[in-house]
C-alpha positions as CSV (number, residue, x, y, z in Angstrom):
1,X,207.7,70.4,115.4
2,X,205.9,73.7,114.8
3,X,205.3,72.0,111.3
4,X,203.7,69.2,112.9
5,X,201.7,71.7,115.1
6,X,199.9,74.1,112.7
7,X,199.1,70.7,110.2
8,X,197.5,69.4,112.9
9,X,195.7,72.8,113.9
10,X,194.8,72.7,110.3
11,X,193.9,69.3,110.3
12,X,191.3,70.4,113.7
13,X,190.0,73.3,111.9
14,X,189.4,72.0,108.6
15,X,187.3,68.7,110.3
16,X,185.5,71.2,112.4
17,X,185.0,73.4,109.5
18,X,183.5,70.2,107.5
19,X,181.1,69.1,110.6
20,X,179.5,72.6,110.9
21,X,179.1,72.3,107.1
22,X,177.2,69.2,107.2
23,X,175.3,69.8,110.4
24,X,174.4,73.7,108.6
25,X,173.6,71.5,105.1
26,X,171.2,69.3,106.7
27,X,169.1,72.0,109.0
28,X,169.1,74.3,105.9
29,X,167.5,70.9,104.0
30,X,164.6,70.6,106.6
31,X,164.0,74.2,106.9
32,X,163.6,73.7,102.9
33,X,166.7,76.2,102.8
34,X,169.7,75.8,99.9
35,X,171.9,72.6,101.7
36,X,174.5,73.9,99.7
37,X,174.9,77.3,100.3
38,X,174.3,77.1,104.2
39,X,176.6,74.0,104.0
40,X,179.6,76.5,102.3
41,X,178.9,79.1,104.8
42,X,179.0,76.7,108.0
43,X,182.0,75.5,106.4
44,X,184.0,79.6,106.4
45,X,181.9,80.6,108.8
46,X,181.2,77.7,111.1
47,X,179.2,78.3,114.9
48,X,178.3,81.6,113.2
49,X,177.0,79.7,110.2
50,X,175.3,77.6,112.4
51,X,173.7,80.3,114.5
52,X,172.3,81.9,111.3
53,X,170.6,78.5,109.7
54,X,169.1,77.9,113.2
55,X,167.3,81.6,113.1
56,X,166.5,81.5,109.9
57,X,162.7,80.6,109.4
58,X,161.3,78.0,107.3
59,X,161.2,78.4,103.5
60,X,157.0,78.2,102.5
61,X,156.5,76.7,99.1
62,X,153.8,79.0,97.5
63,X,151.5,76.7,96.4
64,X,151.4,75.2,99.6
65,X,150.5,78.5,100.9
66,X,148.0,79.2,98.6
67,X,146.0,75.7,99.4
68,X,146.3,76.7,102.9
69,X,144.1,79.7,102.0
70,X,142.1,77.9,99.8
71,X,141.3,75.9,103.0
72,X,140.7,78.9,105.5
73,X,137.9,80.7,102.6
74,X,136.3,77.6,102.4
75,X,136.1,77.1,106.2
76,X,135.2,81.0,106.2
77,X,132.8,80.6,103.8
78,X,131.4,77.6,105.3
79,X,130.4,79.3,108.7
80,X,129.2,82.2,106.8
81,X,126.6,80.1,105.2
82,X,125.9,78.2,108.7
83,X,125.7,81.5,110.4
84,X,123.5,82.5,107.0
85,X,121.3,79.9,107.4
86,X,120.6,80.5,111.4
87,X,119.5,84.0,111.0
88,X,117.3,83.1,108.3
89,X,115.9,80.5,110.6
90,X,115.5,82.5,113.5
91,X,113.6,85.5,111.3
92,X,111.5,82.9,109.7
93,X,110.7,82.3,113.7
94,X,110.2,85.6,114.5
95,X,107.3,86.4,111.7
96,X,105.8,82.9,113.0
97,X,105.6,84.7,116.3
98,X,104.7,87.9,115.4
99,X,102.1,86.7,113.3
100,X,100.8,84.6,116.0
101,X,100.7,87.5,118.2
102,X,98.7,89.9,115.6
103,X,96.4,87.3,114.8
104,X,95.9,86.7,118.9
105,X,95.8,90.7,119.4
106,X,93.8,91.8,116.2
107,X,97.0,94.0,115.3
108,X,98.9,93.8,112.0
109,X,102.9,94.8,112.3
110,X,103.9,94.3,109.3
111,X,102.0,97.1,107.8
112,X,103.4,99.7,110.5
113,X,104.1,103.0,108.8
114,X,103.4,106.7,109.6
115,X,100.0,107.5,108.3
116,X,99.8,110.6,105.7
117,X,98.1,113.8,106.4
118,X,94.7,113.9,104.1
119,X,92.8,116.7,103.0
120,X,90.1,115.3,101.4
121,X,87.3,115.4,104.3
122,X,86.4,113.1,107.3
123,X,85.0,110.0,105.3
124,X,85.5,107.2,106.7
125,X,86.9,104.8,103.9
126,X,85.9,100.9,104.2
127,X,84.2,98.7,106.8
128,X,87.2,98.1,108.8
129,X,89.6,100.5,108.8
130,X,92.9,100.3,110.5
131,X,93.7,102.8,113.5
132,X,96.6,104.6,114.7
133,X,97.2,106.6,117.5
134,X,99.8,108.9,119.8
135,X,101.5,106.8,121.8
136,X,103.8,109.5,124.3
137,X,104.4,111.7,120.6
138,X,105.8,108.3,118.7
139,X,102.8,106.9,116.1
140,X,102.0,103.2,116.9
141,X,99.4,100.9,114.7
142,X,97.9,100.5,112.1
143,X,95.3,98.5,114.4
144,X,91.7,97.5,114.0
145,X,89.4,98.9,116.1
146,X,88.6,96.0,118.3
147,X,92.7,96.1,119.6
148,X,92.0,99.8,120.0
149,X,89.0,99.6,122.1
150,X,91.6,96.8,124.1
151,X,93.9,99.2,124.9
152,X,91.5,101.4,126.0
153,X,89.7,99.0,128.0
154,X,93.3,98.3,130.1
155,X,94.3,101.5,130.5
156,X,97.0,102.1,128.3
157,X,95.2,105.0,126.1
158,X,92.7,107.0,127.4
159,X,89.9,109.3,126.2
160,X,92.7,112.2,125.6
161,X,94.8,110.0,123.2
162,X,95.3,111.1,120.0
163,X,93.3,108.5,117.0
164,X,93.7,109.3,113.1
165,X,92.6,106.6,110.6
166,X,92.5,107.2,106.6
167,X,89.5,109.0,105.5
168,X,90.1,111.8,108.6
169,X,91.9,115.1,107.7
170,X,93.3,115.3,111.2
171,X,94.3,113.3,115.0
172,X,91.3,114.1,116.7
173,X,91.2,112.6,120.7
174,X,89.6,109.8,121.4
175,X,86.6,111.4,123.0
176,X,85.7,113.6,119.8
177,X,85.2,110.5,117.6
178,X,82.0,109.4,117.6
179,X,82.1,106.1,116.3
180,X,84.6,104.9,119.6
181,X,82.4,106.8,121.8
């Protein structure tokens, strides 16, 4: 009898043993894992051979993971050339305006720049030279003369503010120039 009893214990075990084997083999397969080697160790090691296949992660073929970054630079690369393509758009619109609005207002933007100081005397250089002047200690134009006289006529320079063209050794006020006067 205790024969009969430990061949069928052994019998139990060695069935269980070869269902956690298959059921380790065949999660191991589809987590692209050795069905083999998880299938010999749910067969010793059974529900804790089991436990590991289960937390084990998936096995990532290399090449698949390299064409899945393939993929995200070109998507990357993509947008940056959308996103490329809008700014350029939206500074092309930008000039349009501004250019709109220096042709309307007599001023030219693109040219803005901090005049030099000259030492060669107060000769005025050309029939229509371009005007800058002191606005609260920052230096705003070039502009021509009829935007300047604009400003002046609303109000936002006055006979105090500062003017300096080329040709003019220094800023001089508005009052001491006596072609504005």
């Amino acid at each position: 009898m205790v024969i009969a009893t430990t061949l069928s214990f052994w019998g139990t075990s060695v069935s269980g043993s070869i269902l956690f084997a298959i059921v380790c083999a065949l999660l191991a397969a589809s987590k692209g894992r050795s069905a083999l080697t998880w299938g010999v160790m749910g067969f010793f090691f059974q529900c804790f051979g089991l436990l590991f296949v289960v937390l084990a992660g998936d096995v990532v073929d290399p090449r698949e993971e390299e064409e899945v970054g393939r993929s995200h630079r070109r998507r990357i690369n993509e947008r940056l050339k959308r996103e490329s393509n809008k700014i350029d758009q939206l500074k092309s619109e930008m000039r349009g305006r501004l250019d709109a609005h220096d042709l309307a207002s007599g001023i030219d933007t693109r040219r803005i720049r901090k005049p030099l100081n000259r030492s060669h005397g107060d000769t005025y250089i050309g029939s229509n030279p371009s005007w800058y002047y002191d606005d609260h200690g920052a230096t705003a134009g070039p502009i021509a003369e009829r935007a300047l006289r604009s400003l002046m006529d609303s109000g936002l320079i006055h006979s105090r503010t500062l003017i300096w063209r080329e040709g003019m050794t220094d800023w001089r006020p508005w009052e001491d120039i006596p072609e504005l006067g």
